[in-house]
N, C-alpha and C positions, 0 to 999 in steps of 0.2 A: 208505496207506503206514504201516504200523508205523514206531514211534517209534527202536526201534534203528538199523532201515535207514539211517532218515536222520542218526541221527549217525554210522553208518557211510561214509557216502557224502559228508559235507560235506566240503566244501574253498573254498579261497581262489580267486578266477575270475581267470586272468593274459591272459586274451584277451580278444576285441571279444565283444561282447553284440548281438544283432540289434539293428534300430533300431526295432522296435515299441515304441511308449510301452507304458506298465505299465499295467494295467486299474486302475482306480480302486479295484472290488472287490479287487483282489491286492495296490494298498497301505492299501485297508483291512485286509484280515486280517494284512497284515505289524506293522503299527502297532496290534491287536488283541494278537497276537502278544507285541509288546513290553512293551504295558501289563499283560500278564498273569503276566508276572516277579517273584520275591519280592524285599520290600524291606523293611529294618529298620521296625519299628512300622507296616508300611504307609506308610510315606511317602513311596513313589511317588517318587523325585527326580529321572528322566529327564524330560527333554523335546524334541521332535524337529520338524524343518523339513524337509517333504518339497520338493524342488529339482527340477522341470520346465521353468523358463525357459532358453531357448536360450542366449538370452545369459550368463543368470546359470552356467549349465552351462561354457559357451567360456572364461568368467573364472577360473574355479576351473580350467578344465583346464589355462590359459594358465600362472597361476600356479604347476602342480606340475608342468607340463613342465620352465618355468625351476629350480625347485627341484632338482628329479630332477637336472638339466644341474650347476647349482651346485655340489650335495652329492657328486656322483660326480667332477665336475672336481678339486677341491682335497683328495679324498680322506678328507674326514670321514665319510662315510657306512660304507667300507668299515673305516674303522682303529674306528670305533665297533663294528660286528657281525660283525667277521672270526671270534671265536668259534663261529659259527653255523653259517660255510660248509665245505662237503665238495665235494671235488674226484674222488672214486672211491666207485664201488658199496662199497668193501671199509672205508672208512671210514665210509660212513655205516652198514651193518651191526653196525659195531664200536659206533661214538656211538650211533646209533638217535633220531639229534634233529638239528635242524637245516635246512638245505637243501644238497641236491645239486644243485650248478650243472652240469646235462648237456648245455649247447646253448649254445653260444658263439658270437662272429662269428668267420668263417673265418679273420682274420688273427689273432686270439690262441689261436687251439686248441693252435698248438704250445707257448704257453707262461702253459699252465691253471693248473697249479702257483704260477708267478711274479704273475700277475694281480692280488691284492690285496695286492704288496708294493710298492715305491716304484717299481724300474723296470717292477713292470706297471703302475701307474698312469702312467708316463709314457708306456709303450706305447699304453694306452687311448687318452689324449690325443690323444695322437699319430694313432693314424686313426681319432679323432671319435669314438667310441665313446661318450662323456658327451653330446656333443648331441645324437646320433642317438635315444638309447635315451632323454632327453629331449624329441624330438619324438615318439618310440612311445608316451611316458605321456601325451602333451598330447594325442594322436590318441583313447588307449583314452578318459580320461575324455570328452573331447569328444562322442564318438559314444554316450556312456550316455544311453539313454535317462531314467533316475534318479539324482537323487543325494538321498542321507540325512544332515542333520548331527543330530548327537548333542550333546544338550546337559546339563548337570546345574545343578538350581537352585544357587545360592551358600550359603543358607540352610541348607541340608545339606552342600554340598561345602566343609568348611572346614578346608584342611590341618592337620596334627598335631592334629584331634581325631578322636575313634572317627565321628564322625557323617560327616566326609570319606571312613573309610575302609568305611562301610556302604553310604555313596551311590556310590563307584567299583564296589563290589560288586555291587551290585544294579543298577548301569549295565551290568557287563558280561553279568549274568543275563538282562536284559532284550534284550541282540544278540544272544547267542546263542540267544534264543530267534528271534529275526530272522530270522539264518544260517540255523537247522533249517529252518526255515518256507520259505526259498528252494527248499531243497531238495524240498520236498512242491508247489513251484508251478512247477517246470522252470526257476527262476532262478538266477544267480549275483552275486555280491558280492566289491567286493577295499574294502579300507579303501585309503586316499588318503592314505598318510603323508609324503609330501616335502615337504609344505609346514611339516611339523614339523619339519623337521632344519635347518632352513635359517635364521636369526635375524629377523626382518621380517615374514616372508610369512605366515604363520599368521594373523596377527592383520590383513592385509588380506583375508581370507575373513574374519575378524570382523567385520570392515566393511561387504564386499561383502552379508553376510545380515544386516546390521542386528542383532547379536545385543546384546539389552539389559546394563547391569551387574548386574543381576540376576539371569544366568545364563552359564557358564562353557562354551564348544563345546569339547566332549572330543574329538571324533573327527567326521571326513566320511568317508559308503563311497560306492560308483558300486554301481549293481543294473541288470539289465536281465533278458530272458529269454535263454537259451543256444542259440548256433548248433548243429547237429548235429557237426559239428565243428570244435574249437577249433582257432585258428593262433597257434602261439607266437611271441611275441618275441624280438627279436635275441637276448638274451642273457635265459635262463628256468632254471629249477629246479623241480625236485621237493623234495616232503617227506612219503611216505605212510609212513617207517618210526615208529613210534611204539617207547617205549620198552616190555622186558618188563613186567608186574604184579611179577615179584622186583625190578625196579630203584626200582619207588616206590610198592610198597604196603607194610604195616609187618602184621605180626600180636602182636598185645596190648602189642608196646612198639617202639619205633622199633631196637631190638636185635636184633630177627629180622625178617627180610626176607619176604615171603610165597612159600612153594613151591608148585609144582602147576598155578601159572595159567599160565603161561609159552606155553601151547599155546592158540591161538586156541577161542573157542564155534564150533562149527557151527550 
């Protein structure tokens, strides 16, 4: 597979993943993959815990289902990223960024608009909407056959000095090469954020994997191999619009905007 393909083609995985375990060889070369990412002076600062135990998988799933439930019930999650969300093809064409929330559960469609303001949030409430799509996250991760935590030495990650912000750098250089690598092996990948938005829980998955003081868990994703076709959940989004090259490329000073690219490579 050529190397553009695949960054053509990557995306975030919103559905279940077969239930074949990962071939050893396939998180070898993911974790191959990763170590082979640039990093300031060479100093390598990621480190990584590949997660096969069932149980260990059930706890972490347990945890971001309640999370998910939490963060959506009391309305922190949406009043956080409401910037983000699109509600119409015609907006997000306009934005070209974001997500477009196109699949709803049937009793809020008629009021898509209203949904991330206080009466849709009591709407949601109201027909369970927050626990349900919390027991669909507890189900997805649950049935992963993988989980990845992501971690960054201390030693390098030390807030407000340049070497914090070469090691988050090079941490994310290092997924992304992950991500691609999915892509070239028939797998998929979502990061496992709810248990970040929620005050507590985060740091019982620091627990749970025994992470030393010595080193900082940035991120947990779920990987597995992909069904032939994917089943959405309750309430999904897209995001394949990406912005023009005139909206964020600059030529020779950030005062001209770049023209001509605007029309996709064939």
């Amino acid at each position: 597979m050529e190397l553009l393909d695949a960054i053509r083609r990557r995306k975030t995985t919103n559905g279940p993943f077969l239930p074949d375990p990962v071939s050893e060889e396939h998180q070898r070369i993911l974790l191959e993959a990763a170590g082979r990412a640039p990093s300031q002076l060479n100093s390598q600062p990621w480190r990584f815990v590949v997660i096969e135990n069932r149980d260990t998988i059930e706890q972490i799933a347990r945890i971001s289902g309640e999370s998910m439930t939490e963060a959506m019930s009391n309305g922190t999650f949406f009043e956080r990223y409401k910037p983000y969300f699109r509600f119409s093809e015609e907006e997000m064409e306009q934005k070209r960024s974001g997500m477009l929330f196109d699949k709803l559960p049937a009793p809020l469609r008629p009021f898509t608009s209203q949904v991330f303001t206080k009466r849709g949030q009591t709407l949601m409430n109201t027909f369970g909407v927050p626990k349900t799509l919390g027991s669909e996250n507890r189900k997805l991760v649950a049935g992963s056959p993988l989980l990845l935590g992501v971690m960054l030495d201390r030693s390098e990650y030390r807030p407000g000095q340049l070497s914090s912000f070469y090691s988050v750098f090079s941490m994310g250089a290092a997924m992304e090469n992950v991500w691609l690598t999915t892509v070239e092996l028939g797998m998929g990948i979502q990061f496992i954020s709810f248990p970040m938005e929620v005050p507590g829980r985060w740091d019982e998955i620091v627990s749970l994997l025994r992470v030393p003081d010595d080193l900082e868990l940035m991120a947990v994703y779920r990987l597995g191999y992909l069904p032939p076709e994917q089943r959405r959940p309750a309430i999904d989004w897209s995001s394949s619009q990406r912005k023009l090259a005139s909206q964020y490329v600059f030529r020779e000073s950030c005062d001209t905007p770049q023209q001509g690219w605007d029309e996709p490579l064939r």
